[in-house]
VEXMIVO-732199 format. One record per residue: residue in one letter; x, z, y of N, C-alpha, C in turn; residue number from 1. Coordinates in nm, 2 decimals, padded with zeros to 4 digits. Layout:
+-------+--------+--------+--------+--------+--------+--------+--------+--------+--------+-------+
! kelum !   n_xx !   n_zz !   n_yy !  ca_xx !  ca_zz !  ca_yy !   c_xx !   c_zz !   c_yy ! votor !
+-------+--------+--------+--------+--------+--------+--------+--------+--------+--------+-------+
!     A !      X !      Z !      Y !      X !      Z !      Y !      X !      Z !      Y !   NUM !
...
+-------+--------+--------+--------+--------+--------+--------+--------+--------+--------+-------+
END
This chain:
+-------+--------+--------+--------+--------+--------+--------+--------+--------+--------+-------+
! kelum !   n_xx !   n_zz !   n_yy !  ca_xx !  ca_zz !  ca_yy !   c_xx !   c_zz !   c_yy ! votor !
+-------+--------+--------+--------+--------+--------+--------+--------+--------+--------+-------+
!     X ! -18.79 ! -00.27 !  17.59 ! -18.83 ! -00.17 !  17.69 ! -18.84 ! -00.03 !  17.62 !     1 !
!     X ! -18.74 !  00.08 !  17.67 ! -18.75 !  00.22 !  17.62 ! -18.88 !  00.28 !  17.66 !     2 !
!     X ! -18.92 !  00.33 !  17.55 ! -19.09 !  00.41 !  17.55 ! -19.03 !  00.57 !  17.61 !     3 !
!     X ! -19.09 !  00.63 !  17.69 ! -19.04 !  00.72 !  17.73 ! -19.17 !  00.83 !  17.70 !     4 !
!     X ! -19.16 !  00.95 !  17.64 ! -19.26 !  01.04 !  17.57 ! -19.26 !  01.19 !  17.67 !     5 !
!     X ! -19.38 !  01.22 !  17.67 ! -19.41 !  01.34 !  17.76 ! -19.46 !  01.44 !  17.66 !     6 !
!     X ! -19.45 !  01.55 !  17.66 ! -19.52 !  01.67 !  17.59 ! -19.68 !  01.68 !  17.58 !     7 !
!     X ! -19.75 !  01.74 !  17.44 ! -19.87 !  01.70 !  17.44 ! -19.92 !  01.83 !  17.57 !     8 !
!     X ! -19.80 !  01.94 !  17.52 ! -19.89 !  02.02 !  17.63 ! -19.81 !  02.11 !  17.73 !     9 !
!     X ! -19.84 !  02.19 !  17.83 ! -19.71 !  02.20 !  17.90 ! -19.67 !  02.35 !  17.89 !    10 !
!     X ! -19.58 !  02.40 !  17.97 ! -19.58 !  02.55 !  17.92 ! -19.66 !  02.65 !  17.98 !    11 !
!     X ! -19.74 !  02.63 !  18.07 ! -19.86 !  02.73 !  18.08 ! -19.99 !  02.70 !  17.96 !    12 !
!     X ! -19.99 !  02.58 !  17.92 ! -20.10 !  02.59 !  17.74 ! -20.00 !  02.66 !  17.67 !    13 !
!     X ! -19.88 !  02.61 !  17.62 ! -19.82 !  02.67 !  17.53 ! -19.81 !  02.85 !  17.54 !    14 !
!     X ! -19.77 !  02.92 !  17.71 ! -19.78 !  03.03 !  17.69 ! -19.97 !  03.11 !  17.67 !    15 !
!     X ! -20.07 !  03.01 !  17.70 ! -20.19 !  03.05 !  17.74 ! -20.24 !  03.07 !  17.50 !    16 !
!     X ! -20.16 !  02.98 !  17.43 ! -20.14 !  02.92 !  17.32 ! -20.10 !  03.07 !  17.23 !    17 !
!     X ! -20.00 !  03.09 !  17.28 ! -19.94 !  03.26 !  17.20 ! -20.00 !  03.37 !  17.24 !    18 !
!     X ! -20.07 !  03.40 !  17.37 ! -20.14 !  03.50 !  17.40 ! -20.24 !  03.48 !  17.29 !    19 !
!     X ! -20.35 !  03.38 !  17.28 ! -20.42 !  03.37 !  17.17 ! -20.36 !  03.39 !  17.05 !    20 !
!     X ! -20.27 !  03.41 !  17.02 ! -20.26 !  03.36 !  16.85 ! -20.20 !  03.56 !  16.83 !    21 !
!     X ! -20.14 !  03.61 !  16.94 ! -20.11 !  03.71 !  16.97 ! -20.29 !  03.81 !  16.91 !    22 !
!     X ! -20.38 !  03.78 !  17.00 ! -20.53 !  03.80 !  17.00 ! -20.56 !  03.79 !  16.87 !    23 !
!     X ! -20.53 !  03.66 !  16.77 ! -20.59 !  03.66 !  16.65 ! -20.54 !  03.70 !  16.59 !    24 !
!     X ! -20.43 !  03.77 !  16.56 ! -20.36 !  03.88 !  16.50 ! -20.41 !  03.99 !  16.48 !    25 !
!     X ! -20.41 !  04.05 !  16.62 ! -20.50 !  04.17 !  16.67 ! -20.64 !  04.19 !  16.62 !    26 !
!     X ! -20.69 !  04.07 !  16.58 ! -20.86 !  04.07 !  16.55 ! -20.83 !  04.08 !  16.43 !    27 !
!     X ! -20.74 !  04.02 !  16.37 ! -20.75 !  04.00 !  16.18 ! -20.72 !  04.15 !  16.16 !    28 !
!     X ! -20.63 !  04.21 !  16.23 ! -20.60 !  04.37 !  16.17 ! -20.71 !  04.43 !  16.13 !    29 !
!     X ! -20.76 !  04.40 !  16.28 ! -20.89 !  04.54 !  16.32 ! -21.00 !  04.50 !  16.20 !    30 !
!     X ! -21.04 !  04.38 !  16.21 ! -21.14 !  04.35 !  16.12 ! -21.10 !  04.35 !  15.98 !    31 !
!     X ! -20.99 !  04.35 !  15.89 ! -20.95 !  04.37 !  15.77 ! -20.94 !  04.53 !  15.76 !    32 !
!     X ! -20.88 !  04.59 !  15.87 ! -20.85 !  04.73 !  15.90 ! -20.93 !  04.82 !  15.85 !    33 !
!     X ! -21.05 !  04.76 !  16.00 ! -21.19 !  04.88 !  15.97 ! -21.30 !  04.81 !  15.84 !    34 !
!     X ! -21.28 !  04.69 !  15.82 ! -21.38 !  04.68 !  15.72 ! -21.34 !  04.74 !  15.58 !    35 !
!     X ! -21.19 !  04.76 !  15.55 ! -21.17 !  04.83 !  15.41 ! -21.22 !  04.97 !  15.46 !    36 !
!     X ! -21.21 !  05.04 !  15.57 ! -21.18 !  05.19 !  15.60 ! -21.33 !  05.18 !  15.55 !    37 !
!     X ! -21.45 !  05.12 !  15.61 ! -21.62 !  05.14 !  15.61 ! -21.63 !  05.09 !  15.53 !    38 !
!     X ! -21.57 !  05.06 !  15.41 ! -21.62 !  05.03 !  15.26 ! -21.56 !  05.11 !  15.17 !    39 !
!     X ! -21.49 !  05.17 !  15.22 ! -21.41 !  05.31 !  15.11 ! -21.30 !  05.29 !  15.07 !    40 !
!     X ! -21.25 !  05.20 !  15.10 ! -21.13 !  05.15 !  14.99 ! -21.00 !  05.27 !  15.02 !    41 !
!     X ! -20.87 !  05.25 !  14.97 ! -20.77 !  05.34 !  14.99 ! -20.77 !  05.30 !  15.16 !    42 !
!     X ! -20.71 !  05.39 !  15.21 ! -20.63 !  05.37 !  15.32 ! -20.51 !  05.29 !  15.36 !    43 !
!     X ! -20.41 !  05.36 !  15.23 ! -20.25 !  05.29 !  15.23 ! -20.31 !  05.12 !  15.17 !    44 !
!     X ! -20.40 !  05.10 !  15.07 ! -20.40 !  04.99 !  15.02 ! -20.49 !  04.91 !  15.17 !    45 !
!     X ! -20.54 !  04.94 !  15.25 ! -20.66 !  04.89 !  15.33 ! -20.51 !  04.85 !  15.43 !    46 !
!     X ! -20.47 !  04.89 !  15.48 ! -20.31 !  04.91 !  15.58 ! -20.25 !  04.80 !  15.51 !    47 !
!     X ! -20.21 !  04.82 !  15.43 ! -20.12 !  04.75 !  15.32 ! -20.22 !  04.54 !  15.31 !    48 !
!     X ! -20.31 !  04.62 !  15.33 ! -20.44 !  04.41 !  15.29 ! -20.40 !  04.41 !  15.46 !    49 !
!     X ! -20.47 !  04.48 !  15.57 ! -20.44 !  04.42 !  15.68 ! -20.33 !  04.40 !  15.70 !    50 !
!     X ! -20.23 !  04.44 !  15.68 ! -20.07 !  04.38 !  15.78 ! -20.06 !  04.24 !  15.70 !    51 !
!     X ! -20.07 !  04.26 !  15.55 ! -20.06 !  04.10 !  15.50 ! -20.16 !  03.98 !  15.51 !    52 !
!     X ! -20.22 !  04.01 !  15.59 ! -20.33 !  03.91 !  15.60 ! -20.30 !  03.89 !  15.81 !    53 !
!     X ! -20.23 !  03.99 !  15.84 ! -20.22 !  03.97 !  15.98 ! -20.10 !  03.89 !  15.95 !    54 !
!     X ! -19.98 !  03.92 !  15.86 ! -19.86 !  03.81 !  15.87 ! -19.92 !  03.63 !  15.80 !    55 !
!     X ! -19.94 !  03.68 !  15.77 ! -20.03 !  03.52 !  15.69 ! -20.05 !  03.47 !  15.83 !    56 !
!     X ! -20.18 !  03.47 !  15.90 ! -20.20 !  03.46 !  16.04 ! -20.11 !  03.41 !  16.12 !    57 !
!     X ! -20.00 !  03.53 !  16.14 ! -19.89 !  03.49 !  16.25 ! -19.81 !  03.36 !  16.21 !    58 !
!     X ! -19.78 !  03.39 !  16.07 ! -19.69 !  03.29 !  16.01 ! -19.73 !  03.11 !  16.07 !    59 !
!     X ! -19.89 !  03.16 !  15.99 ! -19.95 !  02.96 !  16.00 ! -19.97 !  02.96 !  16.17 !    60 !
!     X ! -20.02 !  03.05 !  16.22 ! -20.01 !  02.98 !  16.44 ! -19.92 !  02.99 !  16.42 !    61 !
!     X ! -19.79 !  03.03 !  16.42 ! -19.60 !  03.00 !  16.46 ! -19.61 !  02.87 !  16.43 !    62 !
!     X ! -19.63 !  02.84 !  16.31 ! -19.61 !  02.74 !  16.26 ! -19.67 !  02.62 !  16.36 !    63 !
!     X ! -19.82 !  02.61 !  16.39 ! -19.92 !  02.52 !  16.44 ! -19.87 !  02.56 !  16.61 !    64 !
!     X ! -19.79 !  02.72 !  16.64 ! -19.75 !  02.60 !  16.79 ! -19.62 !  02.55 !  16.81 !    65 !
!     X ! -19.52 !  02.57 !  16.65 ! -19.42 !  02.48 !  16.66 ! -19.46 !  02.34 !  16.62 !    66 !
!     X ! -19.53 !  02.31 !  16.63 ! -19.57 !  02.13 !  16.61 ! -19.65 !  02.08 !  16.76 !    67 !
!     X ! -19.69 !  02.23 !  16.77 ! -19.79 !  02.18 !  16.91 ! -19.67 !  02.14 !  17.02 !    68 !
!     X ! -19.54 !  02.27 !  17.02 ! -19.46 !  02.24 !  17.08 ! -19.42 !  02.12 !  17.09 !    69 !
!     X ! -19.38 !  02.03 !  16.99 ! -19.28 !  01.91 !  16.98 ! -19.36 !  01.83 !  16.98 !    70 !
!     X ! -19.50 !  01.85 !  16.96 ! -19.57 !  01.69 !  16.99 ! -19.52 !  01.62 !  17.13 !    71 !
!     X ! -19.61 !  01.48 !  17.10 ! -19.51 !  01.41 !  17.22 ! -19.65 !  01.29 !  17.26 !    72 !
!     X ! -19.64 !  01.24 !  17.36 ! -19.72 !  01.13 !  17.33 ! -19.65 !  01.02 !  17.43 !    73 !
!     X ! -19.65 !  00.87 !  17.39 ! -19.59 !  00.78 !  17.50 ! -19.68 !  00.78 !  17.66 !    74 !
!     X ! -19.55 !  00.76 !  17.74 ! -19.61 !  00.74 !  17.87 ! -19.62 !  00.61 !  17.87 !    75 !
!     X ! -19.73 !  00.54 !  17.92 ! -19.70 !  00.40 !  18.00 ! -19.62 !  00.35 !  18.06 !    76 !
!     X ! -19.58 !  00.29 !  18.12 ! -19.51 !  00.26 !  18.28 ! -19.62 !  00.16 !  18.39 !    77 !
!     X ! -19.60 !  00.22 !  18.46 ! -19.68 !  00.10 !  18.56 ! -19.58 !  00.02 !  18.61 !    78 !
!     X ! -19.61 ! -00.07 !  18.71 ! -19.56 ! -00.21 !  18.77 ! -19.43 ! -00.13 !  18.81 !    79 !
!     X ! -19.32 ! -00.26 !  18.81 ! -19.18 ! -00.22 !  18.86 ! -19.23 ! -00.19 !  18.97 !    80 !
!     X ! -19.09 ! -00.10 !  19.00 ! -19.08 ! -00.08 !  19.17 ! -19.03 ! -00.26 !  19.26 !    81 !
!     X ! -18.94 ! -00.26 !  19.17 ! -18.89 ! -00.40 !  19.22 ! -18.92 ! -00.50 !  19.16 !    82 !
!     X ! -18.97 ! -00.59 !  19.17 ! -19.02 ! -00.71 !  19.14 ! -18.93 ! -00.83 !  19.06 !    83 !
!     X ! -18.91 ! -00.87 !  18.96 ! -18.83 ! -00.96 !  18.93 ! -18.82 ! -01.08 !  19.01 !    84 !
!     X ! -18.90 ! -01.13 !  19.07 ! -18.93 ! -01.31 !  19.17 ! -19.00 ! -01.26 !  19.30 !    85 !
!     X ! -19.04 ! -01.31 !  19.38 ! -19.08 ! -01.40 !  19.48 ! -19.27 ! -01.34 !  19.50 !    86 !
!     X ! -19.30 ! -01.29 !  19.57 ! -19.47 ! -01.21 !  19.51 ! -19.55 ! -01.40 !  19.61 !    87 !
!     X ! -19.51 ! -01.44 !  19.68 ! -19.57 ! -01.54 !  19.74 ! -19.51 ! -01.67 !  19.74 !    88 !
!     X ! -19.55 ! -01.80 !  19.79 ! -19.52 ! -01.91 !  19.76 ! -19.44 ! -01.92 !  19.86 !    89 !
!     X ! -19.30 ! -02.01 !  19.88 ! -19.20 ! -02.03 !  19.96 ! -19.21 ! -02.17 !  19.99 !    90 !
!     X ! -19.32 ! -02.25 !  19.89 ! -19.32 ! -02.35 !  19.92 ! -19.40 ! -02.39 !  20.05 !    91 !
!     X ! -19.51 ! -02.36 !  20.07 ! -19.62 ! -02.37 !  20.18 ! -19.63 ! -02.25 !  20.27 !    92 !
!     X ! -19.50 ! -02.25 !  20.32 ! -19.48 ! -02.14 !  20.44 ! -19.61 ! -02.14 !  20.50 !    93 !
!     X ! -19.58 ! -02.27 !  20.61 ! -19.68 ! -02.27 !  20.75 ! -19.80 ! -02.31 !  20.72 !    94 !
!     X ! -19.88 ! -02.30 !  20.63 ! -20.02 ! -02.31 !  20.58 ! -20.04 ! -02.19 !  20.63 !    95 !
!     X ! -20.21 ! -02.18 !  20.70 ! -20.26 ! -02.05 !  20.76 ! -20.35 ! -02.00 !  20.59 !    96 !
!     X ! -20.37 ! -01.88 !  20.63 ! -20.45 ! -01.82 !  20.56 ! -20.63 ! -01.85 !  20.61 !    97 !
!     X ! -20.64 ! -01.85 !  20.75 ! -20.75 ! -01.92 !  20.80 ! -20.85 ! -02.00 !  20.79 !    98 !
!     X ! -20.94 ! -01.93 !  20.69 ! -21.01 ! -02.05 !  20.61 ! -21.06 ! -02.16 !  20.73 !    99 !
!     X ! -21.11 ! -02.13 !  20.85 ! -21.18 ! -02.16 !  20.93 ! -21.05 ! -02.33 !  21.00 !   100 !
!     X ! -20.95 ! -02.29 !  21.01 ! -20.84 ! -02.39 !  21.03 ! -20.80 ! -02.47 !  20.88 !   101 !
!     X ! -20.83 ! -02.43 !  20.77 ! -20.77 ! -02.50 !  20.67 ! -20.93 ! -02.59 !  20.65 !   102 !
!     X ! -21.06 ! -02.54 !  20.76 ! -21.13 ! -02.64 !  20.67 ! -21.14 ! -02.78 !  20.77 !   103 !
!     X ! -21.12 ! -02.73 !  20.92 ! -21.07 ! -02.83 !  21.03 ! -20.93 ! -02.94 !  21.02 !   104 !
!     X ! -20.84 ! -02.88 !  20.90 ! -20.78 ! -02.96 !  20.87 ! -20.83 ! -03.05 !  20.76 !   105 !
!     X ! -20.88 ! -03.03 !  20.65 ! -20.97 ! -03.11 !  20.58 ! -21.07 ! -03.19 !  20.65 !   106 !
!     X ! -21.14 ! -03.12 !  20.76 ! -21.21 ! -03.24 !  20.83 ! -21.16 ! -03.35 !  20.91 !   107 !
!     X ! -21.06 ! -03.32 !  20.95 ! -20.99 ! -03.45 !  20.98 ! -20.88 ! -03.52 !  20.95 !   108 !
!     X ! -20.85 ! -03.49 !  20.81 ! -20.78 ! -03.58 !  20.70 ! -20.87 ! -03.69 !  20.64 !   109 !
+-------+--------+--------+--------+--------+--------+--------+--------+--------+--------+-------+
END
């Protein structure tokens, strides 16, 4: 029986997935940015630490939502549509379901 695989996640996580990773970009700047500016450091060198610390960033999420992308997980299957046999007995057609008649015939067997 072929296993058939669905996506772990669909494309409104995946796009809800890069707006974040977009965001933590944006935060690593600011916060490598301004924290060299308010500690004195150079400028060019403070510029120069945030963009490489913001590509580092982009780099490893690209990476973590190309895996997120291709994850997969198996789907189940539930009960055929079509049944391979017979769902009831063909042998004992005219037997009632009627418990009340099946026990009148026991009483007078």
């Amino acid at each position: 029986m072929p296993h058939t695989r669905r996506p772990v996640l669909n494309d409104a996580a995946l796009s809800l997935a890069q707006r974040g990773l977009w965001a933590l970009c944006i935060g690593v700047y600011l916060t490598v940015f301004v924290g060299g500016i308010t500690a004195g450091g150079a400028e060019l060198l403070v510029m120069g630490r945030a963009v490489a610390f913001t590509l580092v960033t982009a780099l490893l999420g690209r990476t973590a939502l190309g895996l997120l992308a291709r994850a997969s997980l198996p789907v189940e299957e539930g009960p055929l549509a079509k049944p391979e046999g017979p769902l009831g007995s063909l042998v004992d057609v005219v037997s009632s379901t009627n418990v009340a008649g099946q026990e009148d015939e026991a009483e007078a067997a």
